[in-house]
C-alpha angles and dihedrals in degrees: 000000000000138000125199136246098228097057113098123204125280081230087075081231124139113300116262123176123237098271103045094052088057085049084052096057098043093042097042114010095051109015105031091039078068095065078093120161085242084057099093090167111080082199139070153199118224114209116193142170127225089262087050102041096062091045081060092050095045090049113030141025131234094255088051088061096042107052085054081065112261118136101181138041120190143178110249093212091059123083109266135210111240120261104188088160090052134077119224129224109210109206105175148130115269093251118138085232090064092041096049085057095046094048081053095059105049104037123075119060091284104045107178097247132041088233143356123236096188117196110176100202088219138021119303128222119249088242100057086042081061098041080064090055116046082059099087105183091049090050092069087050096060108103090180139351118193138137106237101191103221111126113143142079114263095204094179137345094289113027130054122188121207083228088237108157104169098041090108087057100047106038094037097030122144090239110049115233115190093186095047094047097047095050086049091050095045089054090049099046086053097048092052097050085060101063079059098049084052093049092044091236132141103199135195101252098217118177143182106254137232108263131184133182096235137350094261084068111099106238090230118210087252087058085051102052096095088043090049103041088039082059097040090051082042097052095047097044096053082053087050085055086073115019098046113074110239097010113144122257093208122048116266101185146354143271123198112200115199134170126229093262106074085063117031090157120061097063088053106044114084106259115217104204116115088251104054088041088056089057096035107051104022133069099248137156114223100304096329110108119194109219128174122239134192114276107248083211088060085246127120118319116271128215128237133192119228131183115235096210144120095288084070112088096189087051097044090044092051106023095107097033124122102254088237094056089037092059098040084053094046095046079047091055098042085054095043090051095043086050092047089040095055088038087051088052098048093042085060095058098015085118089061090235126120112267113256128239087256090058087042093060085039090058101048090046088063104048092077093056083037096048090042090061106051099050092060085041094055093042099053079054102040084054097045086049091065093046096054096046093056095047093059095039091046101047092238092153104055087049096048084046087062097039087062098039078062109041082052097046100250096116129042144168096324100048085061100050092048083050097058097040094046099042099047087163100052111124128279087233092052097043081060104044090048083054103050098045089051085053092054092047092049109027085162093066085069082069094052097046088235090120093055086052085053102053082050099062081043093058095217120176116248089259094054091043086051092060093049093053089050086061083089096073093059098069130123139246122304090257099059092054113042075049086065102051116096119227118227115256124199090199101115091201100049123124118252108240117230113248092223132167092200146022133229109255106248116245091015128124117206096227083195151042117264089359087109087101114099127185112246080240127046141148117202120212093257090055091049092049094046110070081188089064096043091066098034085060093048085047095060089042093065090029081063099047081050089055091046092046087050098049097044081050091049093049094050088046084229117143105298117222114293098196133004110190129169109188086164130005089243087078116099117216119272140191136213092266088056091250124139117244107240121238108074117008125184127220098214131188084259087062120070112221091220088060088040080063111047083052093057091045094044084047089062095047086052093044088052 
């Protein structure tokens, strides 16, 4: 999920970016909360767990700790020295495993810490609240007990991930697992609910619905994910209207909640920003990049980690940026540096005279900025040197050329066929990319056997075949593809139609080369920044859903809709028989999650 730079807060307050207002709460609403009259220690100690750990590490450096006053930060499933001077700051999730530990540290006549300071990162169950208390020499050793709701993973200044990795495989398995799905879901819906109690929003939770062909079709789990994460956010935010202090009691934005299937695609497809081609192509961790840089002893070149993230001005300038753009801007600002740098130079002795003390000083001020530059300067191209490189050695731009001829519908079976016999040393990865994103395109093919001759000529191994087959339970709805199914015509002169997953946007010129791929979903900078577009766009979303409903009414010569009336946008759309049409649906504060529930459930009996 991402949030943009140019929204401002329903609490009217300075604008902070995603990222620092999860900094805020964790520096000063949790640490610094801690610097209490009944602390007598200036120091101490951080306990974390491996989920929170990583919240702190997303969100905050070392030296931002640090300087709150804590000296130490340790792992609260390790064994642990006694501190008995120190107080101790538990920042953990609400599990009975962590408060079983924690209970351990602090009971007995030598507990491990002075005093406790407990921030649960999400909410805790009742039961576990009354497990604390009924131990009575821990209770006077509770500085503070509170649930701070921050549980999830603030990537960059504007997008946050639940950290779920094996979400696609619970919730879109082959073998359907409810409890697994459901234990997945709930995580996530808390999770999500979260990233609102931080920014202090109550949204709108709108979803794609659950839709079926006829009532005889069986409503699968699959079809039920949005339904049942939109109930789960919605559950856990109306508790957050009374029990977190300054959230707000009327919604304040919206949340559109979609499954993978509507876009099987985008996370396939080679992406060519700078960005995407840093994670594709290079060995990277996360976000850290290992470069080599010249020894200052004059030895062998040593190598250095750097972190590609937001501090970094060069980065946050050409991170979305296409990776030809991004090369042609960073050779521009190598030259314009080198120019200023010389002119700078000759400006200082242009009158042929020696430099005084005062330009000396001058001088040596300088190098640092100077020195600073162009290190972040070297490494970017240093960094768009090796993709490109491997773009040209490893042939990346024939196969994305053929990504995109399929996914708009100028390439087909064939193609295909012709590229895998004639590029034998293409990569493994981008064989099955190729294939997967063939099998996305033409779900149909699965039912004639023509995807399993294909992996053959690939000469793909059976894990890789076995991706590409799941492929099939990541279809969407009945609709979709019926849609995409052409009808025979026995017109001779009829123009073939193109099989195509996606459509030129109309008006728009592709500045370059293999940048014609565009997400389902996407927001550009000037929707993120109008609030005004932001609705319209939600508007004809819904106005759509309302065409489609009318004309599917009029073909079957059932009642047609006797009113259509939109006071908000929160309303979902209703017939005359009070249903819902189907499509998008809103869980709104008139409607209570735990009823929204029982419907959906008693939806699925009907359906089976």
């Amino acid at each position: 999920m991402s949030m943009s730079d140019s929204d401002t807060s329903s609490q009217g307050s300075e604008y902070k970016n995603f990222r620092q207002i999860s900094r805020d709460r964790l520096l000063y609403e949790m640490l610094r909360s801690t610097k209490t009259g009944d602390s007598k220690s200036s120091w101490k100690v951080l306990i974390m767990d491996k989920v929170t750990v990583k919240i702190m590490s997303f969100a905050c450096k070392m030296a931002d700790i640090t300087e709150e006053g804590v000296s130490l930060v340790e792992d609260i499933h390790k064994r642990r020295q006694p501190l008995p001077t120190m107080d101790a700051i538990y920042f953990v999730q609400p599990t009975k495993e962590n408060i079983v530990i924690f209970l351990s540290d602090m009971s007995g006549r030598s507990p491990l810490y002075r005093k406790a300071f407990v921030f649960f990162s999400s909410p805790v169950a009742r039961d576990l609240v009354s497990h604390i208390k009924r131990e009575g020499s821990v209770l006077s050793r509770i500085g503070a007990l509170r649930e701070m709701n921050l549980e999830y993973f603030a990537i960059d200044s504007q997008g946050f991930v639940t950290d779920n990795e094996r979400a696609l495989e619970d919730l879109f398995g082959d073998e359907e697992s409810s409890r697994k799905g459901d234990a997945c879901l709930n995580l996530m819906a808390t999770r999500i609910a979260t990233a609102f109690a931080s920014l202090r929003e109550f949204p709108f939770v709108r979803y794609r619905a659950a839709k079926s062909l006829d009532p005889n079709t069986m409503t699968t789990f699959r079809d039920l994910i949005p339904t049942k994460l939109a109930a789960g956010v919605w559950n856990c935010l109306t508790k957050y209207k009374s029990n977190v202090p300054n959230f707000p009691q009327s919604e304040t934005c919206e949340l559109l909640i979609l499954d993978r299937s509507i876009d099987q695609i985008a996370p396939i497809i080679h992406e060519w920003t700078y960005d995407a081609m840093c994670h594709d192509l290079l060995n990277m961790e996360g976000n850290k990049y290992v470069h080599e840089v010249p020894s200052k002893t004059g030895g062998l070149p040593e190598k250095k980690e750097v972190l590609l993230e937001d501090h970094d001005p060069i980065w946050l300038e050409l991170r979305h940026a296409h990776i030809a753009d991004a090369s042609e801007r960073l050779h521009q600002k190598m030259t314009n540096f080198v120019s200023k740098n010389r002119a700078a130079q000759i400006h200082g002795s242009r009158d042929g005279g020696e430099l005084s003390t005062r330009d000396l000083q001058k001088m040596v001020q300088a190098l640092p900025q100077y020195s600073e530059q162009i290190e972040k300067l070297s490494l970017h191209v240093d960094i768009a040197g090796k993709i490109n490189k491997i773009i040209r050695e490893s042939g990346l731009k024939e196969v994305g050329q053929l990504e995109q001829d399929l996914v708009f519908g100028d390439a087909g079976t064939k193609d295909l066929i012709n590229f895998l016999r004639l590029k034998e040393d293409v990569s493994r990865e981008y064989k099955l990319r190729l294939l997967m994103i063939y099998a996305a395109v033409y779900p149909e093919k699965f039912e004639d056997d023509k995807i399993s001759k294909l992996m053959e000529l690939a000469r793909l191994p059976p894990d890789d075949m076995t991706a590409v087959y799941n492929m099939r339970l990541l279809e969407a709805s009945s609709d979709t593809k019926k849609s995409s199914i052409v009808p025979f015509s026995l017109k001779f002169d009829a123009h073939k139609k193109k099989h195509a997953a996606r459509k030129d946007r109309p008006g728009e010129e592709v500045a370059w080369q293999l940048s014609r791929f565009y997400p389902i979903i996407e927001m550009s900078n000037t929707f993120r920044a109008d609030k005004g577009k932001r609705e319209q766009w939600l508007f004809n979303i819904l106005e759509n859903r309302e065409n489609q409903y009318m004309r599917k009414r009029r073909n079957s010569r059932k009642p047609s809709l006797i009113l259509l009336k939109m006071k908000k946008l929160s309303e979902s759309l209703i017939d005359h028989h009070g249903h819902h049409i189907e499509g998008w649906n809103c869980i709104t504060r008139v409607q209570d999650a735990s009823e929204f529930r029982k419907n959906s459930i008693k939806e699925t009996s009907n359906n089976k």
